[in-house]
C-alpha positions as a Markdown table, in Angstrom:
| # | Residue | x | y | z |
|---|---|---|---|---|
| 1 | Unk | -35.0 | -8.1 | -10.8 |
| 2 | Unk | -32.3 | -5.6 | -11.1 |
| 3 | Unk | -34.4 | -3.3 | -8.6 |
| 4 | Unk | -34.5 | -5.7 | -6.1 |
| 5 | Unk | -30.6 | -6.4 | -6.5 |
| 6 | Unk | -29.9 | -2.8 | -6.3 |
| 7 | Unk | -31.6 | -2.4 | -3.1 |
| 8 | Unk | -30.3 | -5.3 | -1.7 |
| 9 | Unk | -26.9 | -3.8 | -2.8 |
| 10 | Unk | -27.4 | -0.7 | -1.5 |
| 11 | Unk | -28.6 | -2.5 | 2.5 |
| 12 | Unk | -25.7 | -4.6 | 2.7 |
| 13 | Unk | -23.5 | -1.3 | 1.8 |
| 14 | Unk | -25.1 | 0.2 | 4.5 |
| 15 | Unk | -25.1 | -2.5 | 7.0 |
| 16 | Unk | -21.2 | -2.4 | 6.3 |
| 17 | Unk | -20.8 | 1.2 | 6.8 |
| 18 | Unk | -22.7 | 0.9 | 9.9 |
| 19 | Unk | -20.9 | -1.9 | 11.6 |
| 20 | Unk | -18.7 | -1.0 | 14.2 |
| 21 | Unk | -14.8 | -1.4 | 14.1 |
| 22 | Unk | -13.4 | -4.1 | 16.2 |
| 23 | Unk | -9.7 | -2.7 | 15.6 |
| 24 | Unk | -7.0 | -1.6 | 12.9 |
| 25 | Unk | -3.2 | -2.3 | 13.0 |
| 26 | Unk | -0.9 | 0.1 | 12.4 |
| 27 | Unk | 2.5 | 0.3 | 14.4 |
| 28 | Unk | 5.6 | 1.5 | 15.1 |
| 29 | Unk | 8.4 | -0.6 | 14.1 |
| 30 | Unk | 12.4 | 0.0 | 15.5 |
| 31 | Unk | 14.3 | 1.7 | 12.4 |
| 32 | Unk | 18.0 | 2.2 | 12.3 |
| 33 | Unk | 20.0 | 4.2 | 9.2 |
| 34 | Unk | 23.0 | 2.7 | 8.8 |
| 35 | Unk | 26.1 | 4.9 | 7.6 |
| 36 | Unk | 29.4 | 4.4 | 5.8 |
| 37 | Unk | 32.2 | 6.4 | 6.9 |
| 38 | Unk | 32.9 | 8.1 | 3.7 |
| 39 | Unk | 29.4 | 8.1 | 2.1 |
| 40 | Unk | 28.6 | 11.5 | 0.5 |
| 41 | Unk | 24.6 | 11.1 | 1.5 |
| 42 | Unk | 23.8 | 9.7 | 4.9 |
| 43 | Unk | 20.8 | 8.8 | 7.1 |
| 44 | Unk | 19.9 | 11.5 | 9.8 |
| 45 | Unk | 16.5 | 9.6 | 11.1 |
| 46 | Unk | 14.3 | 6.7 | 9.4 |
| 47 | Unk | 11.1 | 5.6 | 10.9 |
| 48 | Unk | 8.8 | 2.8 | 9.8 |
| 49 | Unk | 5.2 | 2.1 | 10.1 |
| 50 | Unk | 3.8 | -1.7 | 9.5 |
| 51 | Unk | 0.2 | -1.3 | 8.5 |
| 52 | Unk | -2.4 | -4.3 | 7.9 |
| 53 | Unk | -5.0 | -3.8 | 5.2 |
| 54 | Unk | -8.1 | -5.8 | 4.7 |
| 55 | Unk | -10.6 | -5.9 | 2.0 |
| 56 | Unk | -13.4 | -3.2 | 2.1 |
| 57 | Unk | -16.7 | -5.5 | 3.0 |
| 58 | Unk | -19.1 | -3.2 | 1.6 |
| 59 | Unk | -17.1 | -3.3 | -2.2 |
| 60 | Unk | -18.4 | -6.4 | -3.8 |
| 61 | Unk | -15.6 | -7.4 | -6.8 |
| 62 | Unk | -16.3 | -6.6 | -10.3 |
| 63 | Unk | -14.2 | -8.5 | -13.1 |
| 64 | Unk | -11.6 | -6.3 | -14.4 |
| 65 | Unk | -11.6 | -3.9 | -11.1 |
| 66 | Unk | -9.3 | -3.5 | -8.4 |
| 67 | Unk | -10.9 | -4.1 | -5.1 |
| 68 | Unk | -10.3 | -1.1 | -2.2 |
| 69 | Unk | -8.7 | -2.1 | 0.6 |
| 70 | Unk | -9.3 | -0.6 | 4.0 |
| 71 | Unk | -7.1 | -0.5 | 7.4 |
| 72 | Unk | -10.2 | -1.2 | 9.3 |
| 73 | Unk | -11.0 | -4.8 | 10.3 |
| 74 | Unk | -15.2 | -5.7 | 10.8 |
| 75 | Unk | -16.4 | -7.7 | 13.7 |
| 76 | Unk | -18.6 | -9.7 | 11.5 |
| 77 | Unk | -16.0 | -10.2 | 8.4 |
| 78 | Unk | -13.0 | -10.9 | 10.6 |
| 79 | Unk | -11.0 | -13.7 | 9.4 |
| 80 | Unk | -13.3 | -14.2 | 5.8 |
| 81 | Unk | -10.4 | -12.8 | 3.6 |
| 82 | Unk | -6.8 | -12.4 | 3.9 |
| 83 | Unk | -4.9 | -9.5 | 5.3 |
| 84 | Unk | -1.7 | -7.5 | 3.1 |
| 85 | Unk | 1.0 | -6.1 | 4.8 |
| 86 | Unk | 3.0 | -3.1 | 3.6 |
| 87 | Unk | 5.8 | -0.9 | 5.6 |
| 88 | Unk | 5.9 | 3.0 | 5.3 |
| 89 | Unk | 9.0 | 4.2 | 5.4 |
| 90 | Unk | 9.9 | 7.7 | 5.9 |
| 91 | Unk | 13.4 | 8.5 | 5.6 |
| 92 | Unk | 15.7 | 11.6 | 6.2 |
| 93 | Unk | 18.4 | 12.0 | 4.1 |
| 94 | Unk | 21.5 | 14.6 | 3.9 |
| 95 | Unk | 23.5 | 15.6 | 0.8 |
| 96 | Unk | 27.0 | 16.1 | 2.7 |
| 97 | Unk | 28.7 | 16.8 | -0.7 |
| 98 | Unk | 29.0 | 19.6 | -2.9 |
| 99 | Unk | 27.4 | 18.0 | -5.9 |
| 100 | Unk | 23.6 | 17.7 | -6.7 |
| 101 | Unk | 22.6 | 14.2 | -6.4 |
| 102 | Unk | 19.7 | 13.2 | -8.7 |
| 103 | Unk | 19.2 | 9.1 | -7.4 |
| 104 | Unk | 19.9 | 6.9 | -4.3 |
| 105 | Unk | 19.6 | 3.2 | -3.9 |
| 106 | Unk | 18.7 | 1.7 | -0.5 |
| 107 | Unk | 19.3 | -1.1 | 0.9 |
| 108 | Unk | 17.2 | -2.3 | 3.1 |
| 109 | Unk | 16.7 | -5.5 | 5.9 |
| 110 | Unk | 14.3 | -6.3 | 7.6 |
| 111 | Unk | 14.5 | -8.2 | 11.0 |
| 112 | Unk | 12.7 | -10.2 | 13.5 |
| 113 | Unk | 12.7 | -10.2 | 17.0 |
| 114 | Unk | 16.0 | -12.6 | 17.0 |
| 115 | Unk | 17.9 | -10.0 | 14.9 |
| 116 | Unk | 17.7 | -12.7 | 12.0 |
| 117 | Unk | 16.7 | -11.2 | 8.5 |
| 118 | Unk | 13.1 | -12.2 | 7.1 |
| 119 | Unk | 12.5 | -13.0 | 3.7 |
| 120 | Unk | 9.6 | -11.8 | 1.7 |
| 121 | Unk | 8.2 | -14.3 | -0.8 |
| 122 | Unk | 9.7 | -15.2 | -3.8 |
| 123 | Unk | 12.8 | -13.4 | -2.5 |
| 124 | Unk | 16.0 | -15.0 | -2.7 |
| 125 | Unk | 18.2 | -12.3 | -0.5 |
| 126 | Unk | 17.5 | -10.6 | 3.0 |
| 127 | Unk | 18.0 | -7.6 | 1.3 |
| 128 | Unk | 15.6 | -5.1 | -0.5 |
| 129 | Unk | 16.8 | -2.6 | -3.2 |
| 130 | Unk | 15.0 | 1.0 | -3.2 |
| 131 | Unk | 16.0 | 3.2 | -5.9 |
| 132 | Unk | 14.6 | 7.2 | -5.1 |
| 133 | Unk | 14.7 | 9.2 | -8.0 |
| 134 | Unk | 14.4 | 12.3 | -6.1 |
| 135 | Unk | 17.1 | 15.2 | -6.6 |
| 136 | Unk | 18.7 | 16.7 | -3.2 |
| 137 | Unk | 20.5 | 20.0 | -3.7 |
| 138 | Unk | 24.1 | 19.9 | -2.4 |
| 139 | Unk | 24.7 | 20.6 | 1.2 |
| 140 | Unk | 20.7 | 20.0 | 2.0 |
| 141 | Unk | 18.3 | 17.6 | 3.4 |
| 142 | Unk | 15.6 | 15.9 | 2.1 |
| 143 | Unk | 12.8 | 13.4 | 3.4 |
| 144 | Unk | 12.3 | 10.4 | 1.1 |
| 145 | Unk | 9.0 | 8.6 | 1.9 |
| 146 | Unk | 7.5 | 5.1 | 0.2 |
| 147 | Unk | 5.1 | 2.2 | 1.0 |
| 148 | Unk | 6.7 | -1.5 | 0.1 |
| 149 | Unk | 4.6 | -4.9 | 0.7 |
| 150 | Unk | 6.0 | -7.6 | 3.2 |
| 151 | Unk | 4.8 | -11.2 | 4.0 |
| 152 | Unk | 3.9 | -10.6 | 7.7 |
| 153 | Unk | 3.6 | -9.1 | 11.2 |
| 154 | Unk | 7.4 | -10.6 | 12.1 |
| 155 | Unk | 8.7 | -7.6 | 10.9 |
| 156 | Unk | 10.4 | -6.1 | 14.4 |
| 157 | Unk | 12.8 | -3.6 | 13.2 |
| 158 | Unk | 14.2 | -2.1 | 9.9 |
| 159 | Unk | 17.8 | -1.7 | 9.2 |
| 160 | Unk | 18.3 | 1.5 | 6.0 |
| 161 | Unk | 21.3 | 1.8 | 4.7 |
| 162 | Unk | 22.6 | 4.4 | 2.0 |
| 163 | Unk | 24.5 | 2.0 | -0.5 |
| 164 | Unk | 24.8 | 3.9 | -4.5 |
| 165 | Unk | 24.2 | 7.5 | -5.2 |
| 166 | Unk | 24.0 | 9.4 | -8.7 |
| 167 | Unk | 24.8 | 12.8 | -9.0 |
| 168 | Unk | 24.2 | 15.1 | -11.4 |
| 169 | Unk | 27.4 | 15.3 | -13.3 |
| 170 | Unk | 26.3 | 11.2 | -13.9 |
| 171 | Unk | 29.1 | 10.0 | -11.4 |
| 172 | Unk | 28.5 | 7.7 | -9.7 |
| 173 | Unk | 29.4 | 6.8 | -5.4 |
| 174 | Unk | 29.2 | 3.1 | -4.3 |
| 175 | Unk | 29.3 | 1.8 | -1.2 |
| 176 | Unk | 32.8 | -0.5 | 0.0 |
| 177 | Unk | 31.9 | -4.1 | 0.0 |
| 178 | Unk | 32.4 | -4.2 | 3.8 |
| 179 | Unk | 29.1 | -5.2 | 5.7 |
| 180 | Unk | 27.7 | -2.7 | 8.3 |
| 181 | Unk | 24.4 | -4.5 | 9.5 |
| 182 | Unk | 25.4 | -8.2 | 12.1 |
| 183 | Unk | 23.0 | -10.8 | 11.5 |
């Protein structure tokens, strides 16, 4: 019996393989760095990609194992499982100071089409915190990149903006309690 399953296994990997791709979604989303006037590390360029994942059809789960997810949808398994959303940022960032910094916390919003923030769930503020532990020499650039999850395709632009930063004397700059992003 285990024969047979193996080799009915192995066809509906292969019929899986084999199916053709009806389409992926993967897009370009507005991005805007936001900068305080006196911030030591600011935001030359961000750019955000929303990507939709679906489950792999040809993976069959297994207790106790992650299933892979793909970025290609199948004709013949569209709509059968749900999607997962995630946005890949890509930042560029600029020390300005003449300290190392070792840490950054971002803050960032997303927006929908109305310019109204969206909420992800079980999130009870429009705003998401991203702490970077990644040093950036005084005086010098560095690119910053990460993947977060979201709850949908609403997602229109991104607003990134540059809010604590630790350097590497342990000092610490915060941003002024003054809002730069207009909901």
């Amino acid at each position: 019996m285990s024969r047979a399953l193996g080799r009915v296994l192995i066809s509906l990997a292969l019929l899986g393989a084999l199916a053709p791709t009806a389409w992926a979604l993967q897009k370009t989303v507005r991005s805007k760095g936001h900068n305080y006037e006196q911030a030591p590390v600011t935001i030359q360029r961000s750019s955000v990609t929303l990507i939709e994942t679906y489950f792999t059809p040809t993976q069959l789960p297994i207790s106790g194992r992650r299933v892979k997810q793909t970025r290609v949808r199948y004709a013949n398994r569209a709509g059968l499982s749900p999607s997962s959303f995630a946005l890949k940022e890509d930042v560029m960032c600029r020390n300005n100071s003449r300290q190392d910094v070792v840490a950054m916390e971002l803050s960032i919003v997303l927006l929908d089409a109305f310019h109204q923030p969206i909420l992800n769930a079980g999130q009870a503020e429009a705003v998401i915190v991203q702490r970077i532990s990644t040093p950036v020499p005084a005086k010098s650039e560095r690119r910053v990149e990460w993947e977060q999850q979201v709850g949908s395709l609403d997602v229109y632009e991104v607003a990134v903006v540059m809010t604590r930063v630790r350097f590497a004397d342990n000092s610490l700059w915060q941003a002024p309690a003054e809002e730069l992003i207009d909901f």
